[in-house]
One Martini backbone bead per residue (centre of mass of N, CA, C, O) as a GRO file, in nm:
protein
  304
    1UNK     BB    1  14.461   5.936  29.392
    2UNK     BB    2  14.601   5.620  29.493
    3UNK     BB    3  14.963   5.513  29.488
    4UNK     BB    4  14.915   5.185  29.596
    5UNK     BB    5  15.035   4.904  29.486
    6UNK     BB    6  14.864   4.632  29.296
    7UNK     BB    7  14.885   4.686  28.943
    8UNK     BB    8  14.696   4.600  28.692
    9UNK     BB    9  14.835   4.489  28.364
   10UNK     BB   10  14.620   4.425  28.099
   11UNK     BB   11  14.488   4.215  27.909
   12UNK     BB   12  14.339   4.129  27.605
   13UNK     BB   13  14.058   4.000  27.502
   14UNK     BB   14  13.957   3.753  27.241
   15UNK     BB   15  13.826   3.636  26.979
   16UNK     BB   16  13.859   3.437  26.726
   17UNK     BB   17  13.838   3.723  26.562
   18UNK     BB   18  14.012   3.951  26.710
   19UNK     BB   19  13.807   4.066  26.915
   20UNK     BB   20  13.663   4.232  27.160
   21UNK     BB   21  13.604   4.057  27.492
   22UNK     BB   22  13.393   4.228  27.693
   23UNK     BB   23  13.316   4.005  27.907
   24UNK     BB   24  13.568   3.938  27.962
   25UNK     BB   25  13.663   4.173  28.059
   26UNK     BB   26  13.477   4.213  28.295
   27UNK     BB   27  13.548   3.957  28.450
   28UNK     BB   28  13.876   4.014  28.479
   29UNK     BB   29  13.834   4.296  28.651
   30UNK     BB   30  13.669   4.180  28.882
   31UNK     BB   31  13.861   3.998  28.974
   32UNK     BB   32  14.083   4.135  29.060
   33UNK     BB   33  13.944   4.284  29.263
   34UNK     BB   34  13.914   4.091  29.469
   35UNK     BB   35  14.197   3.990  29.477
   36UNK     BB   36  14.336   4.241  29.535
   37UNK     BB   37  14.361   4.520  29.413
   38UNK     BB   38  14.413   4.883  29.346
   39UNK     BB   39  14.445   4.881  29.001
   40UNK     BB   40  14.392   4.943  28.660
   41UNK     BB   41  14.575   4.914  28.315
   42UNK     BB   42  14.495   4.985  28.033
   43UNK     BB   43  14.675   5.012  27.731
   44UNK     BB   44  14.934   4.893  27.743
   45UNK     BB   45  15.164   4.690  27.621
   46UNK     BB   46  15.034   4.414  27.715
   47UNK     BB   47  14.750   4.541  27.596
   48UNK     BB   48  14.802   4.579  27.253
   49UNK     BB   49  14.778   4.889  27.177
   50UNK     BB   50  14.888   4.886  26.888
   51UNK     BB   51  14.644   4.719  26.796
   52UNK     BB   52  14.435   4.943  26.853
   53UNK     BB   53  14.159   5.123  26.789
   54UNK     BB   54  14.047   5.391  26.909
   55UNK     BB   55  13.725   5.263  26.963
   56UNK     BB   56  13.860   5.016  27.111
   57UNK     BB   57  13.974   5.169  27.325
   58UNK     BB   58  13.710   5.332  27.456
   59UNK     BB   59  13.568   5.066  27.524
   60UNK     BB   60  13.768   4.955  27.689
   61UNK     BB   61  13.747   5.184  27.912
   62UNK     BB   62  13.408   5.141  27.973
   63UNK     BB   63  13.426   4.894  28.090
   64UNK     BB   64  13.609   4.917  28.298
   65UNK     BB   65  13.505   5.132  28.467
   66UNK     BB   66  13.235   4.955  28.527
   67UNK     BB   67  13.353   4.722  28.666
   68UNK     BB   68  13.461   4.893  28.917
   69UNK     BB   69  13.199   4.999  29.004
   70UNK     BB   70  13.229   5.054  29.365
   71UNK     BB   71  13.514   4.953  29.451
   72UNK     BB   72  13.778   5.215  29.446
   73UNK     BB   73  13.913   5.142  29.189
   74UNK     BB   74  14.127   5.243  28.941
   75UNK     BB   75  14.151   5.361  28.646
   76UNK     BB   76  14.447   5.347  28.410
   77UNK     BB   77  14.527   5.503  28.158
   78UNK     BB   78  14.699   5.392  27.846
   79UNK     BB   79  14.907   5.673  27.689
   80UNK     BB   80  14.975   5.645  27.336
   81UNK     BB   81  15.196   5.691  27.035
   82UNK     BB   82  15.302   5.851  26.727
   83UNK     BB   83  15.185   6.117  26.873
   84UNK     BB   84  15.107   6.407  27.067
   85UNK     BB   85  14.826   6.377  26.964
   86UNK     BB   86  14.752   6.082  27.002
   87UNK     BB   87  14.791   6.128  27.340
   88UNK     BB   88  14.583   6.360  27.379
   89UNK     BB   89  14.322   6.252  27.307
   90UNK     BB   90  14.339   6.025  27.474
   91UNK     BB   91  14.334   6.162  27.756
   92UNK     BB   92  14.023   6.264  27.675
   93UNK     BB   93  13.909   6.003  27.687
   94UNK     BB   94  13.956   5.894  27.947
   95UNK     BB   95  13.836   6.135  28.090
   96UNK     BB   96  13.526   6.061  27.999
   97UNK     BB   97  13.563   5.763  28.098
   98UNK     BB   98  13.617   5.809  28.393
   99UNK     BB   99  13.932   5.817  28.455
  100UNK     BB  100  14.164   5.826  28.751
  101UNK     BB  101  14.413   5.766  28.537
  102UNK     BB  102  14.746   5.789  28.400
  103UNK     BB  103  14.967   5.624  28.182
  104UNK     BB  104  15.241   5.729  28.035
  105UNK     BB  105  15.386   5.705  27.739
  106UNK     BB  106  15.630   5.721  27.523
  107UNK     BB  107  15.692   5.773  27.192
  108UNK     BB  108  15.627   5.566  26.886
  109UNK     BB  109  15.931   5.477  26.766
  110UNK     BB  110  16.037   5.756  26.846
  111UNK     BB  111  16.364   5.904  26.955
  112UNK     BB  112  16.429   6.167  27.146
  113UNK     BB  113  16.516   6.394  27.285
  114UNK     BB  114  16.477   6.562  27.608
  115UNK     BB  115  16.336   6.813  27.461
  116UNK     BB  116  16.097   6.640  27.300
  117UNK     BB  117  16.010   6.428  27.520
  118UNK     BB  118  15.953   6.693  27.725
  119UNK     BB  119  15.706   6.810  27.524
  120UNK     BB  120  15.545   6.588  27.554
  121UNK     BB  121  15.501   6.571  27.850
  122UNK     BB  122  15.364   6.813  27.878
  123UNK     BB  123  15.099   6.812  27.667
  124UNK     BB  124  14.985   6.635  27.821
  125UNK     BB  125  14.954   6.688  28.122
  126UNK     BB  126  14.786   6.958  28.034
  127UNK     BB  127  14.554   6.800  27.925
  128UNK     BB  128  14.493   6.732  28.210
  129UNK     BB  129  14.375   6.656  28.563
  130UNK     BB  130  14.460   6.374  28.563
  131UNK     BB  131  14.651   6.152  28.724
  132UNK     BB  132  15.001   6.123  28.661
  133UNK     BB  133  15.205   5.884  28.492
  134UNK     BB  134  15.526   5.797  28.437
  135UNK     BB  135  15.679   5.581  28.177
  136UNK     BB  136  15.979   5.392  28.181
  137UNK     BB  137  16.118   5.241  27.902
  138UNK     BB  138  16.390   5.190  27.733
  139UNK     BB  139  16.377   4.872  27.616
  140UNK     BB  140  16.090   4.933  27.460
  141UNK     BB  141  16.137   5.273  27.370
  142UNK     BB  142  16.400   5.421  27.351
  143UNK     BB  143  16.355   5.557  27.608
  144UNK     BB  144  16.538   5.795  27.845
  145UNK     BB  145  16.414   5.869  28.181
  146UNK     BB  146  16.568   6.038  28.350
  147UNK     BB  147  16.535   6.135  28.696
  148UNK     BB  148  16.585   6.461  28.652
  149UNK     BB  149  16.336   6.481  28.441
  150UNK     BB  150  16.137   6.384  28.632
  151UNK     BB  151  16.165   6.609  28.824
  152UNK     BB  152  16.120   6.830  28.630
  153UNK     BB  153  15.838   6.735  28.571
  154UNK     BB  154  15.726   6.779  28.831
  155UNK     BB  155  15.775   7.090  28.877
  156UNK     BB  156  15.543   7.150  28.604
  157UNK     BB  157  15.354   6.923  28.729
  158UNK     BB  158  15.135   6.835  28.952
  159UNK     BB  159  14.974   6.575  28.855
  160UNK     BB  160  15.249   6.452  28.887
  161UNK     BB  161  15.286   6.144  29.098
  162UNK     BB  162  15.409   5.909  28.890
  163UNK     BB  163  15.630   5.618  28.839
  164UNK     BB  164  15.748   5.396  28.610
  165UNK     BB  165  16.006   5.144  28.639
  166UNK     BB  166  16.163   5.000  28.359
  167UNK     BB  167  16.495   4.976  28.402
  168UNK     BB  168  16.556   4.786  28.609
  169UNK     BB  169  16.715   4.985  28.799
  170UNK     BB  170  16.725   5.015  29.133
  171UNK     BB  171  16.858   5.322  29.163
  172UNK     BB  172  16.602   5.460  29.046
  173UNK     BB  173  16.463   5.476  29.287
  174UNK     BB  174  16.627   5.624  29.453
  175UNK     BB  175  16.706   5.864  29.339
  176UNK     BB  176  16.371   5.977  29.298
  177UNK     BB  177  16.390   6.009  29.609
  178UNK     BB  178  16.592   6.225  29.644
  179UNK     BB  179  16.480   6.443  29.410
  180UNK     BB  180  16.121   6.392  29.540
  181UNK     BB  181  16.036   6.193  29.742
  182UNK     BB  182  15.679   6.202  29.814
  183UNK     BB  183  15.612   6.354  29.536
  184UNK     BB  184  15.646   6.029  29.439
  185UNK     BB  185  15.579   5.790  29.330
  186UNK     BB  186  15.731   5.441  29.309
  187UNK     BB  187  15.688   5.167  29.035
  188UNK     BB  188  15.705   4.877  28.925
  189UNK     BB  189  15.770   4.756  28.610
  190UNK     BB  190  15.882   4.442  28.729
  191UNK     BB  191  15.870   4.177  28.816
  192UNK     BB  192  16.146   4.026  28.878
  193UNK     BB  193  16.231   4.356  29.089
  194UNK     BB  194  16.012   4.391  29.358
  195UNK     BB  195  16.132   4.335  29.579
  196UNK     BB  196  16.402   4.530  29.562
  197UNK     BB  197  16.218   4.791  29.491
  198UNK     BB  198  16.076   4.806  29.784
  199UNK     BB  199  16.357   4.841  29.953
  200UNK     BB  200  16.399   5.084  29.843
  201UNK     BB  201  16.104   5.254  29.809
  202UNK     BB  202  15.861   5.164  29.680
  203UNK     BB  203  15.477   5.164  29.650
  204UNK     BB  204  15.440   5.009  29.376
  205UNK     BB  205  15.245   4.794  29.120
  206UNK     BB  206  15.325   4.683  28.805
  207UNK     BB  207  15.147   4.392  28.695
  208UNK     BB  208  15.145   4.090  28.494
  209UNK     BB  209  15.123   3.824  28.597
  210UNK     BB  210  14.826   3.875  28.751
  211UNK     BB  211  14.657   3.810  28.524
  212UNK     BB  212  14.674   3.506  28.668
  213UNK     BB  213  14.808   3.601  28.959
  214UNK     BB  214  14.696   3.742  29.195
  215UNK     BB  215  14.691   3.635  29.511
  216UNK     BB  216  15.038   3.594  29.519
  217UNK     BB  217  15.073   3.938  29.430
  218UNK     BB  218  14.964   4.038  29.683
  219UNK     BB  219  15.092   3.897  29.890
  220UNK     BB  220  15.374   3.968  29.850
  221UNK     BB  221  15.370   4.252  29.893
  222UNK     BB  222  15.219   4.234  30.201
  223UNK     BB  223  15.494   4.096  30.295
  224UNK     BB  224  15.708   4.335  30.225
  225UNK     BB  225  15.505   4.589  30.388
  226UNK     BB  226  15.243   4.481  30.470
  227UNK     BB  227  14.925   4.472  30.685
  228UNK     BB  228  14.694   4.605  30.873
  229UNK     BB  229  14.942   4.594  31.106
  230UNK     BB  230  15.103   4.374  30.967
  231UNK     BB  231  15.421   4.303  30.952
  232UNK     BB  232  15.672   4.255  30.762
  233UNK     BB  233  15.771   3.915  30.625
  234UNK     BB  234  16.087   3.834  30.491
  235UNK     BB  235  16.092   3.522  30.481
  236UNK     BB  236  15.807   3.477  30.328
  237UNK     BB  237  15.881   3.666  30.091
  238UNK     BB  238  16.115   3.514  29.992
  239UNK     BB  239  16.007   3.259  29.954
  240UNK     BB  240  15.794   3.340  29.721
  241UNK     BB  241  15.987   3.493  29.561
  242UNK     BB  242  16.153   3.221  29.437
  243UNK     BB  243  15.932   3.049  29.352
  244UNK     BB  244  15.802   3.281  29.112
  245UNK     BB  245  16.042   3.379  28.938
  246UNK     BB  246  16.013   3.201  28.677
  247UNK     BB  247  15.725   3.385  28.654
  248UNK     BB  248  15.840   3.666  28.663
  249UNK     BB  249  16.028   3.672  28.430
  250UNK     BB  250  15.843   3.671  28.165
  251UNK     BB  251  15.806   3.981  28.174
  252UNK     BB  252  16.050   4.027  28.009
  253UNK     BB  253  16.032   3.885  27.780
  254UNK     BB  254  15.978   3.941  27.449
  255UNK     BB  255  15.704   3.712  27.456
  256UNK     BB  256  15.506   3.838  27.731
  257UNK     BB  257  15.218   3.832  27.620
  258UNK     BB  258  15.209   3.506  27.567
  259UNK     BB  259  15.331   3.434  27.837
  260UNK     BB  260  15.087   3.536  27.993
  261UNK     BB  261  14.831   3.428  27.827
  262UNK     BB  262  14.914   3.142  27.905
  263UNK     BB  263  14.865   3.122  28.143
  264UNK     BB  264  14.602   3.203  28.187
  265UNK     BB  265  14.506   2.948  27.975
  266UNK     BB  266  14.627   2.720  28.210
  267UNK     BB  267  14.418   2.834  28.430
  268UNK     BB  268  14.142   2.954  28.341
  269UNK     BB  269  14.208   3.278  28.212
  270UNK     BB  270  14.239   3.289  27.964
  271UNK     BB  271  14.346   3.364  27.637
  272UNK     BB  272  14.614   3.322  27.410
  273UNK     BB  273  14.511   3.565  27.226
  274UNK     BB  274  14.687   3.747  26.951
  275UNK     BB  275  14.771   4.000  26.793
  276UNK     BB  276  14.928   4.115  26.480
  277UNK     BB  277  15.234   4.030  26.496
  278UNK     BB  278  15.190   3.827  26.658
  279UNK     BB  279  15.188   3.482  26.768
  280UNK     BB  280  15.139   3.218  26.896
  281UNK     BB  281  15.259   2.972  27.054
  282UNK     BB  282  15.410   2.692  26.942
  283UNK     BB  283  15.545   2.375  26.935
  284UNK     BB  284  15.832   2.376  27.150
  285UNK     BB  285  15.769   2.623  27.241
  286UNK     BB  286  15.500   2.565  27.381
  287UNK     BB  287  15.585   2.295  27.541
  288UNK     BB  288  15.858   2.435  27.741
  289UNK     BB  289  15.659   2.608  27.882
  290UNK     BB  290  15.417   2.411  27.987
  291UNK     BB  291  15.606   2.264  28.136
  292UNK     BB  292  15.699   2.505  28.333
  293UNK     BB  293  15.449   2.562  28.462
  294UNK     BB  294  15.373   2.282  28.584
  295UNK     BB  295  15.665   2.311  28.774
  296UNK     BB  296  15.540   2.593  28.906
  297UNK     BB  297  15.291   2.524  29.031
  298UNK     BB  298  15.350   2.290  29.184
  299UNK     BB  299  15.568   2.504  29.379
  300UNK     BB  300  15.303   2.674  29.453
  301UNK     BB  301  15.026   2.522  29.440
  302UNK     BB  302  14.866   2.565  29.198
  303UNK     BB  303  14.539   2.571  29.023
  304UNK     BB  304  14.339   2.531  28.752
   0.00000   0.00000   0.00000
């Protein structure tokens, strides 16, 4: 598969009983795709993966690919669990359903050291022949995966194509491109730092906030790299980027996923509805989130 655009990390649609809403599932896959995504990515964090059972997993995986089929965009299937065998299983799975990558999360919960989690993404990585991603993401998973492990990573395994890089830190990206070249694709998975991971070297991003606002989102990505033979323009690129800038924060912080299906939900692309232990946003922080979006909508011209 090719590693190179914007991926939807998707949020999972609920219906009032908080069951998995595979019509609404089926429609914003669709739409998504539309509006110029280049691959889809269910069951990352985003998308409430752990608190979804073994079955709802597998079931949104086959909506998904449905979903896809014949658009040319793939399915990346988010990999993750509380032990190596729940997360080899799950690569098996998705491998089934389909999906035509993985994009792997370290184990949760436990935070190993180098080896431990060195010997984790051996275990998947073998299990499957499906192009995969490795996501490191320190602030959300207590480990981190150095660049130099990444490349030791990838020299151990053909199949490693890309990484999903969500430390914050911008030198990352050169970095793995250092020491990895174009061996590695390296995706931005900051919403909020993605101008700048483009002009380190990033190739692709992992989007959240696509999920309220796909057209936005793609045209940034194409202004900063380019399309179709028109050269990127650095000017109006940073114009959308900072207007932008405000909704692409909510991405980064603690309760993510309340305020990315909150904007969703406030121009009528799915509802605020998240599994508990989450809860939506209530009283004077709910009014405050609307406030913010009503004039940030408003500076970008966006219409629910």
């Amino acid at each position: 598969m090719y590693w190179q655009g914007v991926f939807a990390a998707i949020t999972t649609p609920f219906r009032e009983d908080l069951s998995v809403d595979h019509d609404a599932l089926d429609a914003h896959v669709r739409w998504l795709v539309a509006e110029g995504c280049k691959g889809i990515v269910p069951l990352g964090s985003l998308g409430e993966a752990a608190t979804l059972t073994p079955a709802e997993k597998r079931a949104i995986l086959e909506t998904c690919v449905a979903a896809v089929k014949g658009s040319g965009v793939p399915v990346v299937a988010g990999v993750g669990g509380m032990s190596t065998l729940d997360s080899v299983t799950l690569a098996g799975v998705a491998q089934a359903a389909g999906c035509e990558g993985l994009m792997v999360l370290p184990p949760y919960v436990y935070r190993g050291d180098e080896r431990e989690i060195g010997a984790y993404f051996d275990a998947v990585f073998r299990a499957t022949s499906l192009s995969c991603m490795l996501y490191n993401n320190p602030l959300a998973y207590g480990t981190d995966v150095l660049s130099e492990h990444v490349a030791e990573l990838a020299a151990r395994h053909s199949n490693l194509h890309a990484v999903k890089e969500s430390s914050g830190d911008i030198r990352r990206v050169t970095a793995i491109r250092a020491l990895a070249g174009d061996r590695l694709a390296v995706f931005c998975g900051v919403d909020d730092a993605i101008l700048e991971s483009l002009r380190a070297g990033a190739v692709g991003w992992i989007a959240g906030l696509v999920n309220a606002l796909p057209a936005e989102s793609v045209r940034l990505f194409d202004l900063v790299v380019g399309k179709d033979g028109v050269a990127p323009d650095a000017r109006a690129a940073r114009d959308l980027y900072e207007r932008f800038l405000p909704l692409l924060r909510l991405d980064a912080l603690p309760k993510f996923v309340q305020l990315i299906k909150l904007v969703q939900a406030e121009l009528g692309r799915g509802s605020a509805r998240v599994r508990p232990p989450r809860l939506e946003l209530a009283g004077e922080e709910l009014q405050s989130y609307r406030d913010l979006l009503r004039d940030q909508f408003d500076a970008m011209a966006v219409s629910s």
